[in-house]
N, C-alpha and C positions, 0 to 999 in steps of 0.2 A: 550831206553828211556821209564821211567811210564807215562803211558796214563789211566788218570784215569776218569770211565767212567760214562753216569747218574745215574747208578746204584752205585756208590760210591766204587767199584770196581776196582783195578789198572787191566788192561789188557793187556798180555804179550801171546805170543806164548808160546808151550811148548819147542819152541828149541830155543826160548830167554831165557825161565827160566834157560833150559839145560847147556845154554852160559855163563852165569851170575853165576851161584849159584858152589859151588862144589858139586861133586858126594855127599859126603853123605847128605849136605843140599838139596839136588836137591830128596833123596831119601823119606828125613824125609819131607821134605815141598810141597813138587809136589805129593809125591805118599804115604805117610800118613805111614811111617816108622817110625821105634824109631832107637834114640843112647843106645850102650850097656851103662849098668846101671853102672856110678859111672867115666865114659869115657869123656865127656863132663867139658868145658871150664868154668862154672859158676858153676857147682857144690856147689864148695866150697868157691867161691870167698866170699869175706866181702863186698867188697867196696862199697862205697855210689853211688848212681844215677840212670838213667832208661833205663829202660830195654825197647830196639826197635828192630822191626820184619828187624831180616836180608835180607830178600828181597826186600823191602818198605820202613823201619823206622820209619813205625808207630810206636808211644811211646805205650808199650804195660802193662810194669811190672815196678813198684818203687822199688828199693832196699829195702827202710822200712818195705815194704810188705813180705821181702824173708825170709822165715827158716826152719832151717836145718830137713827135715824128714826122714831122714835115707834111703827113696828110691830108691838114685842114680840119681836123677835128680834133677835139681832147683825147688823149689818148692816156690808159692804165696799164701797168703793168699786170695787175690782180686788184679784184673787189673786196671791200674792205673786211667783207661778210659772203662768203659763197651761201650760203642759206637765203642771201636775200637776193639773187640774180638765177635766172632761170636758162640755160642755154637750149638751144633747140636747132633744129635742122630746117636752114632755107636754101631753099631749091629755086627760091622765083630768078627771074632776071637768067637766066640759063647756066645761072651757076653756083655753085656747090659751096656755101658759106654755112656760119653758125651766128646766129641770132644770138644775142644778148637781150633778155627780159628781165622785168622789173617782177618778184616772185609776187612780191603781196600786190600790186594791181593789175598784172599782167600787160604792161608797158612796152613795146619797144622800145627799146633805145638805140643799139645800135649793132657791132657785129664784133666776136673776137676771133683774133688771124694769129696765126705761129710765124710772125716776122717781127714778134719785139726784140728788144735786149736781149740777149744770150745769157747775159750775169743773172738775169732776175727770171730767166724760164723761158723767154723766147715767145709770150703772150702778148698780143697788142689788143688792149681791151678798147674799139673804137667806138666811141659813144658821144652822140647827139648832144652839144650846150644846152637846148631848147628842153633837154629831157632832164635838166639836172638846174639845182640850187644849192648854192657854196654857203654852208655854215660857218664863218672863216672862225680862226683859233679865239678862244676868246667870247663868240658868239656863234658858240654852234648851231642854232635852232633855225640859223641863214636869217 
């Protein structure tokens, strides 16, 4: 059951998340892992609608917003909802990115770079298939 708390926070044990999620959601979202490049489920999809945090369903990514960057992962120009995505400073791996999180469960997902599009900001929101489900148009609810 999400129990979401005054900190706006879903709240979950780690051997709820454990229960709940699959091993590699559980590795990419719990423990700040990646899916190998080009592996994942949205990659290359088209399809219209929005994009929600597979452990929560917070509405996180619009389809309008998705295209193709050749990095092997989904990539966003902008979240559909800045209120629901947390960014943060990661320093692991010896270098100086920004973490992209899920606000209401505190998710990883994945990392946003200043090498998108130029038209739409220059934002490339890269984020984890495994961490997301497609409500496609029509049937939102994924």
């Amino acid at each position: 059951m999400m129990i979401v708390m005054d900190n706006g926070h879903a709240e979950k044990t780690e051997a709820e998340w454990k229960q709940e999620l699959t091993p590699e959601a559980y590795h990419v979202m719990r423990e700040k892992g990646t899916e190998t490049p080009f592996s994942g489920e949205y990659v290359h999809a088209k399809e219209k609608g929005m994009y929600r945090c597979r452990a929560c369903g917070a509405e996180l990514f619009s389809s309008d917003a998705k295209f193709d960057s050749g990095t092997g992962w989904p990539s966003f120009t902008e979240p559909a909802n800045l209120a629901h995505v947390e960014l943060k400073e990661d320093m692991r791996h010896g270098m100086r990115r920004t973490e992209v999180r899920c606000k209401n469960c505190d998710s990883h997902l994945g990392h946003v770079f200043d090498d998108g599009p130029a038209d739409t900001g220059g934002q490339r929101y890269c984020i984890n298939s495994v961490c997301l489900t497609l409500g496609k148009e029509g049937n939102e609810n994924g």
